[in-house]
N, C-alpha and C positions, 0 to 999 in steps of 0.2 A: 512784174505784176502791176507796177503802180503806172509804168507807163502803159499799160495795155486799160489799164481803167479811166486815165488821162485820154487817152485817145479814143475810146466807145464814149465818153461821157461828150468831149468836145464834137465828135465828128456827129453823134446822136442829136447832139443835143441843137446844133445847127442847120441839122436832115429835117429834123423836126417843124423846127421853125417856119422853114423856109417849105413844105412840102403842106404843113395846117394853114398857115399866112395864104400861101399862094391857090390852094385850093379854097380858103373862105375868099379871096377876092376874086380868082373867078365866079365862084356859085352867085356872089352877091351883087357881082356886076352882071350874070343873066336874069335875075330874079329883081332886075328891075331898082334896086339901093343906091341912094345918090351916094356920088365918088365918095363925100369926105367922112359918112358914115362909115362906107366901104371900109377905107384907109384906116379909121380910128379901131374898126372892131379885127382888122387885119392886122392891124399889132398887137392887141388883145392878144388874138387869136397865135402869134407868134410868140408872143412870151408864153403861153400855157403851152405852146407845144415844141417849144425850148425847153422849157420847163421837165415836161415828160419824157420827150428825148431822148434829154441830158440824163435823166433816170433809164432807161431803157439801153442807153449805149453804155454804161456803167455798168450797167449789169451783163451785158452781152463781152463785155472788157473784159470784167473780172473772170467770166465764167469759161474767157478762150471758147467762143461758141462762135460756129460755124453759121452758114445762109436760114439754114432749116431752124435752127438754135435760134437765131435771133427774130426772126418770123414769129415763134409762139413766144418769145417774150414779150416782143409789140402785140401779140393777141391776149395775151395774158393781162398786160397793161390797159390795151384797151377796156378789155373787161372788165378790171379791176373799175377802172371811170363810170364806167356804164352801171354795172353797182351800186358805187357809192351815188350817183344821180337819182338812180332809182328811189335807194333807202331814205333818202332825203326829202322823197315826195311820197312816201308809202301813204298815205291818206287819201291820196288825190281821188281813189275809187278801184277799180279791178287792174289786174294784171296786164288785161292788153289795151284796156286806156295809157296805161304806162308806157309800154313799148310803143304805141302811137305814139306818144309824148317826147320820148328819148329818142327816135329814129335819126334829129339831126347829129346828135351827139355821136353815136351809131357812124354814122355817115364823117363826120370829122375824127373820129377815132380809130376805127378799125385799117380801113385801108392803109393811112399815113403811117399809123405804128407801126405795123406791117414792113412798110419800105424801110420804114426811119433803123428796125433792129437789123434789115439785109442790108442797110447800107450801114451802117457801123460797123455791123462784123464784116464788112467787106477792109472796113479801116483798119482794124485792127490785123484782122491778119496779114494785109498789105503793109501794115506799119511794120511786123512783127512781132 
């Protein structure tokens, strides 16, 4: 059990990284971001989604969960984000000025979580 959460946690938490980093430096080198911007908000962007991950393959470890299984934990995680973003800004005005407002978050979270829990639990089971 502890190595199955070792290895969703490591293998998460590295998918992550490397799947939010490399997607915020694409987006930001079409959207026009000089390089060194790029680079500094792409490690940002790399430790939060190390970060989250690393929680998402820990959890998909522990729970011996399959492609589908770890799929709606990164959706789950994602949303979780998307949430608490929200509630943090609940004054701003209506509800869909808000979802206007969050669509990058949106856009950096869903899909990568997504990959980051199919590729952990591909780890895990692969590991054993």
């Amino acid at each position: 059990m502890a190595r199955r959460l070792l290895t969703g946690f490591l293998a998460g938490g590295l998918a992550g990284a490397a799947i939010i980093a490399g997607m915020f430096l694409v987006l930001a080198t079409f959207d026009g971001t000089r390089p060194d911007e790029a680079i500094a908000y792409g490690l940002l962007a790399a430790v939060i989604g190390g970060a989250l991950g690393g929680l998402v393959g820990a959890i998909v470890g522990l729970g011996n969960m399959r492609r589908i299984g770890g799929a709606l934990v990164g959706l789950v995680m994602s949303l979780l984000v998307i949430v608490f973003y929200m509630t943090n800004f609940v004054g701003e005005g209506t509800i869909m000025q808000l979802l206007n407002r969050s669509r990058i978050i949106m856009v950096f979270t869903i899909a990568p979580l997504l990959l980051t829990g199919v590729v952990a639990s591909w780890a895990v089971r692969r590991k054993g």
